[in-house]
Residue, then its C-alpha position, 0 to 999 in steps of 0.5 A: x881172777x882165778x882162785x889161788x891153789x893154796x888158799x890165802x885165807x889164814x884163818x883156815x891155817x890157824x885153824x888146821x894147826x890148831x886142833x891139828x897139834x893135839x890131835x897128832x899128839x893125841x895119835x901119838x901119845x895113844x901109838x907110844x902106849x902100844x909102841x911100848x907094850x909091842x917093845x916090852x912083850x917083844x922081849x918076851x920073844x915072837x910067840x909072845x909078841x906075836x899073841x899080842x898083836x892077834x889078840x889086839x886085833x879085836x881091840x883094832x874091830x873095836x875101834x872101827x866099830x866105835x869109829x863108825x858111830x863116833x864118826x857119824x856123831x862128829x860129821x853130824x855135830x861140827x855141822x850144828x857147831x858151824x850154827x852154835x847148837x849145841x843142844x843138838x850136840x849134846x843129844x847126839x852125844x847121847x845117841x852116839x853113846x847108847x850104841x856106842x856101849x852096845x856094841x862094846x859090851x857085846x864083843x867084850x862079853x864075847x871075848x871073855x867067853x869064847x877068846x880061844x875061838x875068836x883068836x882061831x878065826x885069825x891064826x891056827x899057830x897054837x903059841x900065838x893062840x895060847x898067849x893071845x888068850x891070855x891077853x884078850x880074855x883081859x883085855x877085853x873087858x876095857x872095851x866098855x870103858x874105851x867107847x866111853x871115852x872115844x865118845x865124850x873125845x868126840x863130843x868135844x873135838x866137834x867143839x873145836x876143843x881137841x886139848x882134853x883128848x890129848x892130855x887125857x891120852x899123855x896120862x894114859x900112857x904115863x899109867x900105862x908105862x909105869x904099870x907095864x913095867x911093874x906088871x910085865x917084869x915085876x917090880x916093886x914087889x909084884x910077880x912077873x906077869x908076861x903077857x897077862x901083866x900087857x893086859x892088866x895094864x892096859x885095862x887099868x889104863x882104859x878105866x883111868x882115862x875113862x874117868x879123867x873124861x867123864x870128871x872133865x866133861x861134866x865138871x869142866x867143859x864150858x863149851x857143850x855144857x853135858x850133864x848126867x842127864x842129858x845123856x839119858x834123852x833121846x831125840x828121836x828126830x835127830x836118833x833118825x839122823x844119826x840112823x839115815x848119816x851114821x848108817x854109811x858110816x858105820x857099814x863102811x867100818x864093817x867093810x873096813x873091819x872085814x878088810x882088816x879081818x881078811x888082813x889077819x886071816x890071810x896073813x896069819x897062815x904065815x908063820x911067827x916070823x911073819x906075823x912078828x914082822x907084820x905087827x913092826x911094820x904096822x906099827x911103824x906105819x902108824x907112828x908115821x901116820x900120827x900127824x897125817x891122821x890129826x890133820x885129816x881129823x882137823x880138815x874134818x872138823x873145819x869141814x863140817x863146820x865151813x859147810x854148817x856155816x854155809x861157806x860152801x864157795x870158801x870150801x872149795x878154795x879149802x878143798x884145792x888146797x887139802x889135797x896139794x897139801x896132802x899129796x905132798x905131805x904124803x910122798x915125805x911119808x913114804x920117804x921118811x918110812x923108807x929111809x929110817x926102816x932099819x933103824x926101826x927094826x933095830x929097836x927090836x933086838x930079840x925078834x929073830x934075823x927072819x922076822x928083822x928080813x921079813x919086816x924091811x920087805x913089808x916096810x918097803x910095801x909101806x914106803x909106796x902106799x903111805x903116799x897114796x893113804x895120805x892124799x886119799x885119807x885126808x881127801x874121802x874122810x876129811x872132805x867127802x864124809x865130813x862134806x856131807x856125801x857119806x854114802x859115797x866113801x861105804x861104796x867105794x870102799x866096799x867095791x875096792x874090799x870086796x873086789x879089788x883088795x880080797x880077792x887079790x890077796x887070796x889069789x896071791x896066797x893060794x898062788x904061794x906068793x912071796x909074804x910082801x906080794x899078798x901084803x901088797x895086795x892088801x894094801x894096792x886099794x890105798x894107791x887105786x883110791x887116789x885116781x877116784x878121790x881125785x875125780x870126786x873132790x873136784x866135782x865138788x858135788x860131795x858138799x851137803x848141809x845135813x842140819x835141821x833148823x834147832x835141830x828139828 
């Protein structure tokens, strides 16, 4: 009898819904901490909101740096938690964390100092620059505090504990609400700060969150069981590992951080107007992302987790259904963004009618490559890097970065292409990725085991 296109086995819905709810909420609670800071500096007008959202971009290189070694840690553990090892975990954590704050403190010291120049690699419009200054120089120095905290999330989503990292994100973003207020506009006898209040709050808010994990995961958790020390051990054996998978990994964030700092440059030599339209419309295709991105993370863990078990018939009958799953959910994505663009744009009274045009023209954009960043999302990074066939995903993200996507774009400014064109261009690989997940998956030669018997 041939195998059912969406699996019979409930245990894997159960499962998906179970870490995929906090993860979405996770996603979503950390997108209303931005949403809000992007609502409240917008009233400040475009130059403000515009030097904030260059500004966050170093924090979006940070973050895909991080992401790369968090992502090796996580493929490498839910694998070992398929097998219960968790001392192999906790070492991996360690690992993870050393890098982790290496690379953290070193962009962080870097923005300190030189915030100006780092701003100039993205935009020569000299407003966006004087107020993305004013906030990088800021909050740049949460960068430490962030890795540590994206790391101990990691640590336990691998365990198949995803409620910590949610509650600590809702907390967060109750601090960082309550402090934007007080510190932007200035209440409760505080000066009004602008966009250095932005800043201030947000890094008051990296540091509290940081200790809420810190306290849960050493005091707490009752699964990893981590203590002080056992983040000061390094296993060689298994830092080699981490090295040998992690490495792919965190190329391919590189390839994705040029990606993401050509997006900027390319787009930065628009003027405010478009700039302001291109932080919107990204942030409303990340609040339609929040629940894709949990599921993805979920398919991720029940992944790993199958093929550490060894189950690999049970996950190709998993694998047939994630991308039916996701191909669907993905063109209900690209409705949803469609349809409710307008009402979107509208929460932004102050932008002026250029930058409101100019937003529903890349929200359109948005409303076509949503369908194929859900299905190729949950498909390369939830079943190939997660299955084990990692250098797969750094290869052929840098072949459609460096020859498809780039190339295109610049072809298109240099050509004084209409803003929405080279915005298309710069999204085009999110559609083209699909035909080759497509071929991929259904090979199913992406699942490996890259255990080591008690981690050795």
């Amino acid at each position: 009898m041939p195998s059912p296109l969406l699996t019979r086995d409930r245990s894997f819905y159960r499962t998906l819904l179970r870490l995929a709810l906090p993860l979405a909420l996770q996603n979503l609670i950390t997108f209303a901490v931005t949403f809000a800071d992007h609502l409240m500096v917008g009233t400040l007008g475009d130059a403000a909101l515009s030097g904030v959202y260059m500004g966050g971009q170093v924090q979006t290189l940070l973050q895909l740096f991080s992401g790369g070694i968090e992502g090796a840690m996580l493929i490498l553990s839910a694998q070992y938690w398929g097998k219960k090892d968790t001392l192999s975990i906790r070492r991996l954590t360690s690992i993870a964390l050393h890098f982790s704050l290496v690379v953290s403190l070193t962009l962080g010291a870097v923005c300190v100092l030189f915030p100006e120049p780092v701003l100039r690699l993205f935009t020569s419009d000299a407003d966006v620059i004087r107020e993305g200054t004013v906030y990088l120089r800021i909050v740049s120095l949460s960068y430490g505090f962030f890795c540590v905290t994206q790391v101990l999330t990691a640590a336990m989503r691998s365990v198949e504990n995803a409620r910590i990292g949610m509650i600590n994100a809702a907390l967060s973003l109750l601090f960082n609400l309550i402090l934007n207020r007080v510190l932007i506009f200035g209440r409760l006898g505080f000066p009004a700060l602008g966009v250095k209040g932005a800043a201030l709050a947000t890094l008051i808010s990296r540091i509290l969150e940081c200790l809420i994990m810190v306290f849960y995961v050493f005091r707490k958790d009752q699964r990893l069981m981590v203590r002080p020390r056992d983040l000061l051990i390094s296993d060689r054996v298994l830092r080699r590992d981490f090295l040998r998978y992690g490495l792919p990994i965190v190329a391919g964030q590189v390839i994705w951080s040029i990606n993401m700092m050509g997006n900027a440059m390319i787009m930065g030599r628009f003027d405010q107007y478009v700039i302001a339209a291109l932080s919107i419309a990204n942030t409303l295709n990340t609040l339609a992302f929040v629940a894709i991105n949990g599921m993805s993370a979920a398919v991720g863990i029940i992944t790993g987790k199958t093929i550490g078990a060894g189950k690999t018939a049970l996950m190709k009958e998993y694998a047939v259904t994630v991308q039916i799953l996701f191909f669907a959910v993905g063109l209900c994505t690209g409705a949803l963004i469609y349809f409710l663009k307008e009402p979107f744009v509208s929460l932004y009274g102050a932008i002026a009618p250029e930058s409101a045009k100019a937003t529903l023209e890349l929200c359109t954009v948005l409303s076509v490559t949503s369908v194929g960043s859900c299905y190729q999302a949950a498909c390369l990074a939830g079943l190939v890097k997660s299955g084990g066939d990692i250098s797969f995903v750094f290869r052929n993200d840098t072949v459609f970065v460096l020859l498809v996507v780039l190339p295109s774009a610049i072809l298109a400014a240099h050509l004084q292409a209409p803003h929405w064109v080279v915005f298309a261009c710069l999204k085009c690989d999110q559609i083209l990725k699909c035909f080759v997940a497509l071929v991929k998956i259904n090979r199913f030669n992406w699942m490996k085991n890259l255990t080591r018997e008690n981690g050795t």
